[in-house]
C-alpha positions as CSV (number, residue, x, y, z in Angstrom):
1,X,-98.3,-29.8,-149.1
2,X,-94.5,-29.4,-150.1
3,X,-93.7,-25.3,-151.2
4,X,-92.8,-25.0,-154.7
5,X,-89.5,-23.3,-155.4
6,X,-88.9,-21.1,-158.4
7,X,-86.6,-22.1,-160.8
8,X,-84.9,-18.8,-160.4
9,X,-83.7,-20.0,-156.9
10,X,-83.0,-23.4,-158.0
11,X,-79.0,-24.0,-157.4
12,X,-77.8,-26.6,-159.8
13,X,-74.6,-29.1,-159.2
14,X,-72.5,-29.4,-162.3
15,X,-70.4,-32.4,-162.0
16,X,-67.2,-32.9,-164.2
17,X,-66.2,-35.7,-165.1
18,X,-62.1,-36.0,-164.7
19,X,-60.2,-35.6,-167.6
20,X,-58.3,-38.6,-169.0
21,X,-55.5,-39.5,-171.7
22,X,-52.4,-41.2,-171.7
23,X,-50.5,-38.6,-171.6
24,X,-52.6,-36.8,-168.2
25,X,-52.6,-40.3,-166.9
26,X,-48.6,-40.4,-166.9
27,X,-48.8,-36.7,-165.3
28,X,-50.7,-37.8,-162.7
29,X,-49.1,-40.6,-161.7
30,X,-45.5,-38.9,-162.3
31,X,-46.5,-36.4,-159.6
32,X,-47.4,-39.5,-157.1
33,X,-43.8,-40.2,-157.6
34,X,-41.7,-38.1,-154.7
35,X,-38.0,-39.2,-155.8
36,X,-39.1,-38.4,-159.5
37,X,-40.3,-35.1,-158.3
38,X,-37.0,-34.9,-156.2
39,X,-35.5,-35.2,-159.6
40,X,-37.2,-33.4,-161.6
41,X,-36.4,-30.5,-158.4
42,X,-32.4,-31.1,-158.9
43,X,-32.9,-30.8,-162.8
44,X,-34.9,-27.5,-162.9
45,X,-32.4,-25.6,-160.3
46,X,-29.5,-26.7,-163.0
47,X,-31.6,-25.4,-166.0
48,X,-32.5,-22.2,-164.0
49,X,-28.2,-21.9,-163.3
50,X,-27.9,-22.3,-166.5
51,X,-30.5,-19.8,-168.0
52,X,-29.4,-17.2,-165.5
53,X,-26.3,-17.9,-164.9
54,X,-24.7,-14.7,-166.0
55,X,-27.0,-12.8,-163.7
56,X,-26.1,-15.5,-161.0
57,X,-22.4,-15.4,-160.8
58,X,-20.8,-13.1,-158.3
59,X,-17.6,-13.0,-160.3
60,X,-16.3,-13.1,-163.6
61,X,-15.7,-16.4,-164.9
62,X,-11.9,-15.7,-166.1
63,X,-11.2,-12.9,-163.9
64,X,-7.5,-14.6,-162.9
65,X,-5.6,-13.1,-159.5
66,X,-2.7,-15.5,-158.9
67,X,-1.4,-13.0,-156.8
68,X,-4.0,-12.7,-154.5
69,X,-6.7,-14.9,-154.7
70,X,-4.8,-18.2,-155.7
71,X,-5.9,-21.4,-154.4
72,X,-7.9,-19.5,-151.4
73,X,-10.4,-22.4,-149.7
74,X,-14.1,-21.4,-149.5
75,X,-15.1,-18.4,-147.3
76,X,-17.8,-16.0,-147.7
77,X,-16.0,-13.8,-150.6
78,X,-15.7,-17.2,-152.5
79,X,-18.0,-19.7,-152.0
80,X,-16.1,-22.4,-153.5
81,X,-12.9,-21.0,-153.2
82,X,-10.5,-20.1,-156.1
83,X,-8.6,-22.0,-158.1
84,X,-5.3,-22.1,-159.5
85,X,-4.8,-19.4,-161.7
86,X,-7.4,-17.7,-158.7
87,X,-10.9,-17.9,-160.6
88,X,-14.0,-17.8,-158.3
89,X,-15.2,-22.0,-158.5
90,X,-18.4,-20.9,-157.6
91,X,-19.1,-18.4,-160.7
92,X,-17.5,-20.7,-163.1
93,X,-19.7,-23.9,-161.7
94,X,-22.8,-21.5,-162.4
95,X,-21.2,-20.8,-166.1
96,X,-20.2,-24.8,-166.7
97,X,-24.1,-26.1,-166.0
98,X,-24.6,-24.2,-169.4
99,X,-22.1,-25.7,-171.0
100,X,-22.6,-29.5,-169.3
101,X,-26.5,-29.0,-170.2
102,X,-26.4,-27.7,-173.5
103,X,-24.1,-31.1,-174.5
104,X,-26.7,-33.2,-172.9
105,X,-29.7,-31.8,-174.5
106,X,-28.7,-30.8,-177.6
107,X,-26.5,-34.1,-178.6
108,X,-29.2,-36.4,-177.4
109,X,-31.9,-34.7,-179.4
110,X,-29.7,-35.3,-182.4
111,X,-29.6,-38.6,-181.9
112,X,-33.4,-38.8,-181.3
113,X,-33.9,-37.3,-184.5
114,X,-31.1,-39.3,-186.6
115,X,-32.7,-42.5,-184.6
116,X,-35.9,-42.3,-184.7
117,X,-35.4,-41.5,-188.8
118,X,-33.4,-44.8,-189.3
119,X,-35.0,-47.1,-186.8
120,X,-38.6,-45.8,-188.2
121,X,-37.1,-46.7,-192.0
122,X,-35.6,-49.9,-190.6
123,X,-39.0,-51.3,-188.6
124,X,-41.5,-50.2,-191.2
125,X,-39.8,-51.1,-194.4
126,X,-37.2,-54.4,-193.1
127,X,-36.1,-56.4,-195.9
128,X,-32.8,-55.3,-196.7
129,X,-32.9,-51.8,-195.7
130,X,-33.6,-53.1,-192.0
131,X,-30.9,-55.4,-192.6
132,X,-28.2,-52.8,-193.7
133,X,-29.0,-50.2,-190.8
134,X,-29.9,-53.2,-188.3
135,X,-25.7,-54.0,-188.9
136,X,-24.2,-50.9,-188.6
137,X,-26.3,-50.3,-185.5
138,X,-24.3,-53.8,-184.0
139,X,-21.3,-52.4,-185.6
140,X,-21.2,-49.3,-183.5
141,X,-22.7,-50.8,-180.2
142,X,-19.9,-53.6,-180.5
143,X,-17.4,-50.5,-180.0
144,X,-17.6,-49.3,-175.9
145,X,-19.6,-45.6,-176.3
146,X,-16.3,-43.6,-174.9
147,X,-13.8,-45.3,-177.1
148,X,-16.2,-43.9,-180.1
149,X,-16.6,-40.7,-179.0
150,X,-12.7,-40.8,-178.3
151,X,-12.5,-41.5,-182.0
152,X,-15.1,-39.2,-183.4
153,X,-13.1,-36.6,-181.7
154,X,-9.8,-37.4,-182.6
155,X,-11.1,-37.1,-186.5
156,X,-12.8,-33.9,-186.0
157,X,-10.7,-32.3,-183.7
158,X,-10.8,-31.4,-179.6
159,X,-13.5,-29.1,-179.2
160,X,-16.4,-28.7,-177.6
161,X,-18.7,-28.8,-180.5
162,X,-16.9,-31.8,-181.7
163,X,-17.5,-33.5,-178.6
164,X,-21.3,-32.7,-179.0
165,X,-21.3,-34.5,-182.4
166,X,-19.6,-37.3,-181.3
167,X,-21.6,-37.8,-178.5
168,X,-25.0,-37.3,-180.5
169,X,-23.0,-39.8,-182.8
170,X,-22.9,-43.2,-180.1
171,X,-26.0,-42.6,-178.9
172,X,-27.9,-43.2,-182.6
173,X,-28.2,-47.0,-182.2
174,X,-29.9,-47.0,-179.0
175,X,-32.6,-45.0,-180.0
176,X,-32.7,-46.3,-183.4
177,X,-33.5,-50.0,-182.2
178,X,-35.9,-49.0,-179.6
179,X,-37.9,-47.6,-181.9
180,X,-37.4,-50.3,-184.8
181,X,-38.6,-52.5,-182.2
182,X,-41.8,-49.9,-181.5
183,X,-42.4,-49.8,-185.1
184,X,-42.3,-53.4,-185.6
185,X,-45.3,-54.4,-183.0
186,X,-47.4,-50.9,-184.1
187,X,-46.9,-51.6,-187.9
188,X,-49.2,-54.7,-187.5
189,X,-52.0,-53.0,-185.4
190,X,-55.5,-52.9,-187.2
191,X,-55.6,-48.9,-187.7
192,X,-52.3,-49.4,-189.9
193,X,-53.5,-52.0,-192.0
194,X,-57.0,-49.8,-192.0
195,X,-54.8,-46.8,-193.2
196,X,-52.9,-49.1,-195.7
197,X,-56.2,-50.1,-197.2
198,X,-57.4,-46.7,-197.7
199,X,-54.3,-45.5,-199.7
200,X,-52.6,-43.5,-197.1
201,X,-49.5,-42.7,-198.1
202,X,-46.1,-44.3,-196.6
203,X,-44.9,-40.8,-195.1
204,X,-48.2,-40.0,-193.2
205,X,-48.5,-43.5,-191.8
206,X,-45.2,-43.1,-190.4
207,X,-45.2,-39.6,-189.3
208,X,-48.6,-38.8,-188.3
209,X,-49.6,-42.8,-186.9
210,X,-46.6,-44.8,-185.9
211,X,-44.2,-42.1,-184.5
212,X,-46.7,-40.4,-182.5
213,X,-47.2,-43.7,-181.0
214,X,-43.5,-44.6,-180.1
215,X,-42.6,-41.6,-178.0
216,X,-43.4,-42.4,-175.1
217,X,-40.3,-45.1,-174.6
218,X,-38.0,-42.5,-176.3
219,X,-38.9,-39.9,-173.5
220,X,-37.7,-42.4,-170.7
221,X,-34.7,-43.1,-172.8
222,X,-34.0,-39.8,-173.7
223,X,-34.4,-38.1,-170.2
224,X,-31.4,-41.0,-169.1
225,X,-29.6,-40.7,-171.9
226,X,-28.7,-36.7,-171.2
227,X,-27.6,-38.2,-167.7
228,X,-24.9,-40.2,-169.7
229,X,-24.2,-37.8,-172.5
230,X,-23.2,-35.1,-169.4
231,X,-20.9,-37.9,-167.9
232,X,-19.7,-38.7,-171.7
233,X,-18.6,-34.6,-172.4
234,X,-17.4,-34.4,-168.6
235,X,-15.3,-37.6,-169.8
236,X,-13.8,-36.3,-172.8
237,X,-13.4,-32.3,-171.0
238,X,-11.1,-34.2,-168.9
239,X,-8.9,-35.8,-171.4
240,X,-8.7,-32.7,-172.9
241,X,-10.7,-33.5,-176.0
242,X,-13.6,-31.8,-175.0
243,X,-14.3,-28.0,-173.7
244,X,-11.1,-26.1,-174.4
245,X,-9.5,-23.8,-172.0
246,X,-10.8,-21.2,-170.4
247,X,-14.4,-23.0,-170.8
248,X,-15.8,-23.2,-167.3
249,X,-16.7,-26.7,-168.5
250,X,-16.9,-29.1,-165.3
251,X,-14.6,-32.2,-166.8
252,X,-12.4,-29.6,-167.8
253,X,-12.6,-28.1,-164.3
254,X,-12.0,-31.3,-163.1
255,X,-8.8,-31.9,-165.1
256,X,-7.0,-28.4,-164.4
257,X,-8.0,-29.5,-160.4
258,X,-5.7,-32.9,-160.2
259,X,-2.5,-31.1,-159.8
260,X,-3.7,-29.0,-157.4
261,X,-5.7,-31.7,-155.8
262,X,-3.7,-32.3,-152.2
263,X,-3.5,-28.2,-151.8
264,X,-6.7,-27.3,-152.7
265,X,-9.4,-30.5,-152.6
266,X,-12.1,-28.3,-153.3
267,X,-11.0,-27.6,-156.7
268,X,-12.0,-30.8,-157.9
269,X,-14.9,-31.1,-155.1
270,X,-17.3,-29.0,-156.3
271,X,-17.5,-29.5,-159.9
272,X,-17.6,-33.1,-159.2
273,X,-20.5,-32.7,-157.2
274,X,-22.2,-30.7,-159.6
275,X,-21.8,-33.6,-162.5
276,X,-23.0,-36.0,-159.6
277,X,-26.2,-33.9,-158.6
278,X,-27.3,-33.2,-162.6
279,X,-26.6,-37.2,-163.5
280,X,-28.5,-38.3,-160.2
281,X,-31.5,-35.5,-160.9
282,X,-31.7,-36.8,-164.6
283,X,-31.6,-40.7,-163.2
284,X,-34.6,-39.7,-160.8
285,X,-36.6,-38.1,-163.1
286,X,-36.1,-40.9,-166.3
287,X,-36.9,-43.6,-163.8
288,X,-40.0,-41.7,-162.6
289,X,-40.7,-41.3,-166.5
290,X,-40.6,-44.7,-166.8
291,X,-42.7,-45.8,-164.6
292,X,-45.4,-43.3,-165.2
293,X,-45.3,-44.3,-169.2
294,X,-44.6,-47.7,-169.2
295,X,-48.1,-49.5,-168.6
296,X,-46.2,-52.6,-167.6
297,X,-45.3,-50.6,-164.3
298,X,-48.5,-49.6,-162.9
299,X,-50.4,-51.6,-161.4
């Protein structure tokens, strides 16, 4: 005869079920991803350097010593060594990630926002208005991304917030055909036509149904596209139609270096190597993002 337990001293087992979504699904297998996370590594130190930098930097980035401290190689007083008017490298490194990330992420979210607007408009609509903005999407994409930005510049003016623009500027058509082509497949799904039927209007079908639905490709394309808009600002900082002097902005830094290059390598060294490490975290990372978005890459 079995002994009857109270149900005071009866231990019960919840068991919970694991949470699932797309987007948890993409976290998960993002965090399988070691290089990603290597990336993803690389792009937080540069956002903490550039958050903190002022609190970071051991020296002031336009403290100037030419008598002194000119051209001195790295040693424990400067990291990085000086450079030519005798600026600590390492301080104004620190100072440039602001400056290098702030172009990235702020000119490619412009052109997510002016995209996603036109290629939404374009996909949804087509007709003629796809037509017209279709065009002037090959129009600019026919031109090569630096010689546009070159241009943009060279109307506005050489400054950094001109480069920002322009750079926002040739990266519109890439994000405005990816998502023309994510509106076109989505605007034919049933719960579209369902919403149609109903009397939905236009803006809430677009904003609240289809956009919601094409972010996911924008995210990969945007995490790689700050890569490139860094390399783009770094590109026109060195041709002096960028960043401005005495911006610690690392193309600039790069520029001032090449007449000092054979005396003092590490000049140009370092700030190179910090546009290398930010572009190569922000590769990682996108490609990591692509894989743990894209349902054609999992198996």
């Amino acid at each position: 005869m079995t002994e009857m337990v109270p149900n005071s001293t009866i231990k019960t087992v919840a068991v919970k079920e694991k949470s699932t979504g797309p987007w948890l699904d993409a976290w998960r297998s993002f965090r399988k991803n070691k290089v990603a996370l290597v990336g993803a590594g690389i792009v937080l130190f540069f956002v903490f350097l550039a958050i903190f930098g002022p609190l970071l930097a051991p020296q002031g980035i336009n403290e100037q010593s030419i008598k002194d401290h000119r051209l001195l190689p790295p040693s424990s007083e400067f990291w990085f060594g000086t450079d030519d008017f005798g600026r600590d490298i390492f301080s104004r490194i620190i100072h440039g990630a602001r400056i290098s990330l702030g172009v990235g992420f702020f000119s490619v979210i412009g052109s997510v926002i002016v995209g996603s607007i036109l290629g939404i408009i374009a996909g949804y609509y087509g007709k003629w208005v796809d037509m017209i903005i279709s065009r002037v999407f090959d129009i600019m994409l026919a031109f090569p991304s630096i010689l546009l930005a070159i241009a943009v510049v060279s109307v506005l003016g050489p400054s950094l917030r001109n480069a920002l623009i322009a750079i926002a500027i040739i990266n519109v058509p890439n994000f405005g055909r990816l998502i023309r082509s994510k509106v076109l497949s989505i605007k034919e799904e049933e719960y579209i036509t369902s919403a149609k039927a109903i009397g939905m209007k236009d803006m809430r079908i677009l904003f609240s149904h289809i956009l919601p639905n094409s972010m996911a490709p924008v995210i990969v394309a945007g995490s790689l596209a700050i890569a490139s808009a860094i390399i783009e600002a770094a590109a026109l900082g060195f041709l002096g139609l960028g960043a401005q002097a005495p911006a610690p902005e690392w193309g600039k830094m790069l520029a001032d270096a090449r007449v000092v290059l054979r005396n003092a390598p590490w000049a140009m060294i370092f700030p190179g190597l910090a546009i290398m490490l930010t572009v190569l975290g922000f590769n990682l990372m996108g490609d990591g993002l692509r894989d743990a978005l894209d349902p054609r890459m999992k198996n």
